[in-house]
ROROBA-932320 format. One record per residue (C-alpha): residue number from 1; residue in three letters; x, y, z. Coordinates in pm, whole numbers, plus 50000, padded with zeros to 5 digits. Each point is the difference from the previous one (the first is absolute). Layout:
<site NUM; ALA; <X; Y; Z>> ...
END
This chain:
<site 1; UNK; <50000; 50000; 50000>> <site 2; UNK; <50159; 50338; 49938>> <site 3; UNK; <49930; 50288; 50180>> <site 4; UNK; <49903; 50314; 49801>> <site 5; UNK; <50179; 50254; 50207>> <site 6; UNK; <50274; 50236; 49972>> <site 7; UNK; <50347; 49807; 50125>> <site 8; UNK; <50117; 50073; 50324>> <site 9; UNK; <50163; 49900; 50335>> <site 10; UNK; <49643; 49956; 50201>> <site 11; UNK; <49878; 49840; 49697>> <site 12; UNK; <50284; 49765; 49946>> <site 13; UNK; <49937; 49914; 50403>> <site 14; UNK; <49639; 49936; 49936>> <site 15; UNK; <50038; 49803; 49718>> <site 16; UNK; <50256; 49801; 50241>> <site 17; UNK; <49792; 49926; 50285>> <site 18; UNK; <49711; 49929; 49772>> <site 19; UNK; <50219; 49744; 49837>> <site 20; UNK; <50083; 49855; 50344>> <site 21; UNK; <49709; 49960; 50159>> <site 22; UNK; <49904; 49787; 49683>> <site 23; UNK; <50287; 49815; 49911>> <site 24; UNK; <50220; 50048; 50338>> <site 25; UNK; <50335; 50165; 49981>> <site 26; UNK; <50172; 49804; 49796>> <site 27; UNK; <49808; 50144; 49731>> <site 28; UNK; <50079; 50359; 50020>> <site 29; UNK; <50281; 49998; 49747>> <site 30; UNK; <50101; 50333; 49820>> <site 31; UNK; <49887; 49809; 49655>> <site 32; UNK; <49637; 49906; 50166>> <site 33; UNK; <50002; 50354; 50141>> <site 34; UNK; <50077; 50162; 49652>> <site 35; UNK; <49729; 49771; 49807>> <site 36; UNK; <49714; 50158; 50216>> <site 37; UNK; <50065; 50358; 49851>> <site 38; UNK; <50103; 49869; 49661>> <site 39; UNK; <50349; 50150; 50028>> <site 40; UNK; <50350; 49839; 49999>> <site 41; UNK; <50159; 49883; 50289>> <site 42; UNK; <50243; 50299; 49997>> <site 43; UNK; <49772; 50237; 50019>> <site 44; UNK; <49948; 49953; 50325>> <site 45; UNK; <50335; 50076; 50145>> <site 46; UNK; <49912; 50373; 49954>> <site 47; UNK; <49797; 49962; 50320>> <site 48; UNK; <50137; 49699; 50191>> <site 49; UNK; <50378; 49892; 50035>> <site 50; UNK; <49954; 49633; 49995>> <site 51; UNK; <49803; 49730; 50100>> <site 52; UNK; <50101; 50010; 50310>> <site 53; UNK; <49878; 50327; 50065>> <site 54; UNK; <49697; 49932; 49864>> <site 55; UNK; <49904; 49706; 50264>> <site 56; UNK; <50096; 50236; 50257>> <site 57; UNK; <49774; 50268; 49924>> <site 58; UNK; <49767; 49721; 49977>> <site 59; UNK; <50063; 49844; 50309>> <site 60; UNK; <49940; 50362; 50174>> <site 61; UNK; <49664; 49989; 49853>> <site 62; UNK; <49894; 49684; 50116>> <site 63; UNK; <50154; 50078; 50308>> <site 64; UNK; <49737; 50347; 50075>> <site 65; UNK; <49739; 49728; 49957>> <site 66; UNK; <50098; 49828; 50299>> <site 67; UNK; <49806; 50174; 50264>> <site 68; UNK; <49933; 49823; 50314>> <site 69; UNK; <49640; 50077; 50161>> <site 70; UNK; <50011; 49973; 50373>> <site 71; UNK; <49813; 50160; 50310>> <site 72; UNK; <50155; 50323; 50113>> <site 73; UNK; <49998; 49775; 50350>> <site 74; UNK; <50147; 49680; 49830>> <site 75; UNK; <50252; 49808; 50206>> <site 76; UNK; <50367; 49970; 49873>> <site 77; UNK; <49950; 49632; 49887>> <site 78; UNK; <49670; 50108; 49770>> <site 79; UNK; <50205; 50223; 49845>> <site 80; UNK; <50266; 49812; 49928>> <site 81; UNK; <49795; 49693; 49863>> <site 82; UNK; <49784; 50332; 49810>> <site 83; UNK; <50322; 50056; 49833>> <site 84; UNK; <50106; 49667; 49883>> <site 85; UNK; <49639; 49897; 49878>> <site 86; UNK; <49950; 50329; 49802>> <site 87; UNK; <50339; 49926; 49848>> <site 88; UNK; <49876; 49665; 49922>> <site 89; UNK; <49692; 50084; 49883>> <site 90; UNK; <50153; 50272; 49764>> <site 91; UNK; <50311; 49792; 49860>> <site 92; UNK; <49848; 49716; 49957>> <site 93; UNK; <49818; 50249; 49688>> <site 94; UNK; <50324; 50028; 49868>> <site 95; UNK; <50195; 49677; 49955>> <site 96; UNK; <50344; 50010; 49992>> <site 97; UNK; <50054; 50338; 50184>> <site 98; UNK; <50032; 49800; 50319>> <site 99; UNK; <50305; 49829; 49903>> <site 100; UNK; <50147; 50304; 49854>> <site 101; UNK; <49984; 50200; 50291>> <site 102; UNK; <50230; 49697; 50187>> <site 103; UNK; <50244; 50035; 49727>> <site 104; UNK; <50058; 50370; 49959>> <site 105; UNK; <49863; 50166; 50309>> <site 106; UNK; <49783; 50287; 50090>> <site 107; UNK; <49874; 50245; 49681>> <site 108; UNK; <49927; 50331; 50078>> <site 109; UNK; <49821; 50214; 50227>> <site 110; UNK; <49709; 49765; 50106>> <site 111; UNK; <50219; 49727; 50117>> <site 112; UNK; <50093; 50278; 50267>> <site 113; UNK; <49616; 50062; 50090>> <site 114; UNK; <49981; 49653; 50009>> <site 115; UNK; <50308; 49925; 50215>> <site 116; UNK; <49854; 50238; 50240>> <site 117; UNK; <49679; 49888; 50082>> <site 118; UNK; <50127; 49650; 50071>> <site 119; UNK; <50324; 50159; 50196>> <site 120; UNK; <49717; 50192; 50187>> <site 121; UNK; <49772; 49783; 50083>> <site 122; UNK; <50286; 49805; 50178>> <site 123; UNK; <50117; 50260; 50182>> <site 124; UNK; <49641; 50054; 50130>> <site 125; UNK; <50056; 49661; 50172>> <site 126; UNK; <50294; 50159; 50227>> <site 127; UNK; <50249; 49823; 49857>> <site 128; UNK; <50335; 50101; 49965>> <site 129; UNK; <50165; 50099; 49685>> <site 130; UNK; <50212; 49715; 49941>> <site 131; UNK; <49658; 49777; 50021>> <site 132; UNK; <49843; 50239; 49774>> <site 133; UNK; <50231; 49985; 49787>> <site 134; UNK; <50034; 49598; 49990>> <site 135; UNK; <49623; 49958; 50004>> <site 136; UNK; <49960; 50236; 49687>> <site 137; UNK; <50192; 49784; 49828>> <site 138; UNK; <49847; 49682; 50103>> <site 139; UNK; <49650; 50058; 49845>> <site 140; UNK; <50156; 50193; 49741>> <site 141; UNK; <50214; 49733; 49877>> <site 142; UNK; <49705; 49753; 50111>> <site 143; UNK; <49753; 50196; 49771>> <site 144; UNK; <50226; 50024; 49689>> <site 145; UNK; <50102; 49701; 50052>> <site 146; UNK; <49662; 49773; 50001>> <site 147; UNK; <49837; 50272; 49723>> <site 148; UNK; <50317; 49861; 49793>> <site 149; UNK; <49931; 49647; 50033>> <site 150; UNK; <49602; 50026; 49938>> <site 151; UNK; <50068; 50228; 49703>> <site 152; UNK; <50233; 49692; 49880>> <site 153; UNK; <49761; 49739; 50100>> <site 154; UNK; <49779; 50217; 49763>> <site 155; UNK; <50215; 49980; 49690>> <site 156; UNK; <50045; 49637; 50003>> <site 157; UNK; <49676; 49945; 49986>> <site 158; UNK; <49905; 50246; 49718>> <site 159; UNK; <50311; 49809; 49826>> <site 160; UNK; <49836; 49668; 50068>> <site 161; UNK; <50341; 49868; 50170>> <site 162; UNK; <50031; 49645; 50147>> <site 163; UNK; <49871; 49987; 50363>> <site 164; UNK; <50286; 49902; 50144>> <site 165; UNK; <49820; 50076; 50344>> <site 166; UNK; <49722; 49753; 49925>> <site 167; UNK; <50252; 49745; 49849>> <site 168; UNK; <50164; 50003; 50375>> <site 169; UNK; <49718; 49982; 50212>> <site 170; UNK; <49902; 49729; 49824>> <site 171; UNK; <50333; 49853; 50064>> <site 172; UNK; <49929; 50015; 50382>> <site 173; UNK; <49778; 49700; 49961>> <site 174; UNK; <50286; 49782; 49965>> <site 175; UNK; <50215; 50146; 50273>> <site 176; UNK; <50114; 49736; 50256>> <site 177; UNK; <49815; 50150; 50331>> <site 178; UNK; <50305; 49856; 50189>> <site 179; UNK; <50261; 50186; 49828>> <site 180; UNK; <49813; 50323; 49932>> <site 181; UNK; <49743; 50012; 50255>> <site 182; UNK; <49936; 50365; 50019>> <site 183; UNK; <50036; 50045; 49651>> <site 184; UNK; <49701; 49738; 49932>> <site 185; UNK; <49787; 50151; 50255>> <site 186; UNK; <50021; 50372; 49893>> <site 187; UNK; <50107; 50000; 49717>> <site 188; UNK; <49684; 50036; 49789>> <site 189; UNK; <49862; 50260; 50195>> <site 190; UNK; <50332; 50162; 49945>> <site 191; UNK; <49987; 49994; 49625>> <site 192; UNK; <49646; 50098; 49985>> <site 193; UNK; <49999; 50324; 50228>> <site 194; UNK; <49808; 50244; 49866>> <site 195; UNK; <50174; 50317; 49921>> <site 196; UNK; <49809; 50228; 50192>> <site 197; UNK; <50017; 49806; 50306>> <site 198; UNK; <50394; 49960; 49946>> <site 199; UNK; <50031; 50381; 50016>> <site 200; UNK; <49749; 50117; 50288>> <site 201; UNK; <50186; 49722; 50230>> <site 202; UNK; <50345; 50091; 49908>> <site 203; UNK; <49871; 50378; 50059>> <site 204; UNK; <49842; 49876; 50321>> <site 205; UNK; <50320; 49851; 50065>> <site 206; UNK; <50220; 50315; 49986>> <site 207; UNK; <49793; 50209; 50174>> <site 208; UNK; <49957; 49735; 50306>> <site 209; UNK; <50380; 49994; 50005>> <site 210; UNK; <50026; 50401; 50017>> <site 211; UNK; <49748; 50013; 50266>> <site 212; UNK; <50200; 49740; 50244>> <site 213; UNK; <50326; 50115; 49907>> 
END
């Protein structure tokens, strides 16, 4: 589809976040980028360096959608889990931007804003900086981290990969209860999680070891 508008930087970011909330991130090439306004590739360099810009800007955008509702009142904890789950709920839109943010890091001035309200909310707890600062990164690194691997989960499914998962539980049938006995007890349940119950207990988790300590 090409988009019948003048050229130009918000346009080119547009066109970009259009593209990955469609086809994920890995789709937002300069070529894919160009095709929607009918122009060549190097035309768009006029407005963005590289690339790599051009995710970042994106990432920014995506990242002033994130906006965590909570009670003026709320309790540290509620907004801490408010944070991960609107980050969850908002990345998850976006496939792939997850798993960027791990490799390359913060992008621009809403990973600040963002930083802050989670650095906030665990200060409100009384805690010093040093478990602020440790905490933060927990369910920061927790959040990324699980988006990643649900966004990836995604892919191989719209790819129609082998289910290697399913292949393996299925193996546990045939493990010898003697020499794997935890393994044949568990280990469907294990493989058969649901995602959204994986990341509210690990959440749960981090939060339960801030509070004791």
């Amino acid at each position: 589809m090409k988009i019948p508008t003048p050229l130009s930087r918000e346009g080119i970011v547009d066109a970009a976040l259009e593209i990955t909330s469609t086809e994920g991130l890995a789709g937002v090439t300069m070529r894919a980028i160009a095709a929607r306004f009918d122009v060549t590739p190097m035309a768009l360099y006029r407005h963005i360096g590289d690339r790599d810009e051009l995710i970042r800007l994106v990432a920014d955008r995506i990242g002033a959608l994130v906006q965590p509702d909570t009670a003026a009142d709320a309790s540290w904890d509620e907004r801490a889990r408010a944070w991960a789950r609107t980050q969850r709920a908002v990345l998850r839109r976006y496939s792939g931007l997850a798993s960027w943010l791990l490799d390359n890091g913060p992008a621009g001035p809403q990973a600040y804003r963002l930083l802050e309200l989670l650095a906030a909310a665990l200060a409100a707890a009384g805690f010093d900086d040093a478990r602020i600062a440790r905490g933060t990164a927990l369910i920061m690194s927790w959040t990324f981290s699980r988006i990643a691997i649900e966004d990836n989960a995604d892919v191989r499914g719209d790819e129609r990969r082998p289910n290697r998962t399913k292949t393996f539980v299925t193996g546990l049938d045939a493990l010898d209860p003697s020499t794997h006995p935890i393994s044949a007890r568990v280990g469907t349940e294990f493989f058969t999680l649901p995602m959204h119950e994986i990341f509210e207990t690990g959440l749960d988790w981090i939060i339960a070891g801030l509070r004791a300590g």
